[in-house]
C-alpha positions in Angstrom: 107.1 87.4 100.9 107.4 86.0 104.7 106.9 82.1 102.6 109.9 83.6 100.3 112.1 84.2 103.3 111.2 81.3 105.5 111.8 78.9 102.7 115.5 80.6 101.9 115.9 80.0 105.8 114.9 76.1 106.0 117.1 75.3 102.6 119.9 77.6 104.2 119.7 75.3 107.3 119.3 72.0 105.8 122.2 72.6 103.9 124.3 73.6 106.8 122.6 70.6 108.5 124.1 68.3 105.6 127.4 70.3 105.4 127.8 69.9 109.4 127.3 66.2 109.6 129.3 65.8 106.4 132.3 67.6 108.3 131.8 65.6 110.9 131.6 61.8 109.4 134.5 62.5 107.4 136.2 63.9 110.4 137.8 66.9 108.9 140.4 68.4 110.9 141.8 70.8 109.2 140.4 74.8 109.9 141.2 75.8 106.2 138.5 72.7 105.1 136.1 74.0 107.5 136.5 77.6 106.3 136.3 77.1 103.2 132.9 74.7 103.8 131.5 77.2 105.6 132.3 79.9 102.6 130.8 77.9 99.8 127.2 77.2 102.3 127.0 80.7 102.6 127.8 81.6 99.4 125.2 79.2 97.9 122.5 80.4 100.4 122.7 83.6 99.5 122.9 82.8 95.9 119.6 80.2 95.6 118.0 83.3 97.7 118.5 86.0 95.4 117.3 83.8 92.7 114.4 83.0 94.4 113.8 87.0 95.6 113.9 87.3 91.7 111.7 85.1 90.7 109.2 85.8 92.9 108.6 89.5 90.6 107.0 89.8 87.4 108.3 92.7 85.1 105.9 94.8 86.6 107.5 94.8 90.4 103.9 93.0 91.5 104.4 89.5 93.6 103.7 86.5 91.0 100.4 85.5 90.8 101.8 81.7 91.1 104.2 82.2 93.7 
């Protein structure tokens, strides 16, 4: 379970890292851009996680053998 979470955590900050120094090359001004960046890393992060937290089960509720 600790792999589970510290995997979610390095994705989660590798895409902020891209999203960052994408903002940043494109030099995006505007705070609604930003925002809404920031939204949609979140968003995904916490989506890819929960899929992940999910697949790591089996029907039973027992950690996956393969995981």
């Amino acid at each position: 379970m600790l792999a589970l979470l510290g995997e979610s955590a390095l994705r989660s900050l590798l895409l902020g890292g891209v999203v960052w120094i994408g903002l940043k090359l494109l030099r995006v001004k505007n705070p609604h851009v930003h925002m809404a960046s920031w939204t949609m890393v979140l968003l995904a992060s916490s989506v890819h996680a929960g899929a992940d937290a999910l697949d790591y089960y089996d029907d039973s509720g027992e950690p996956r053998a393969d995981a």
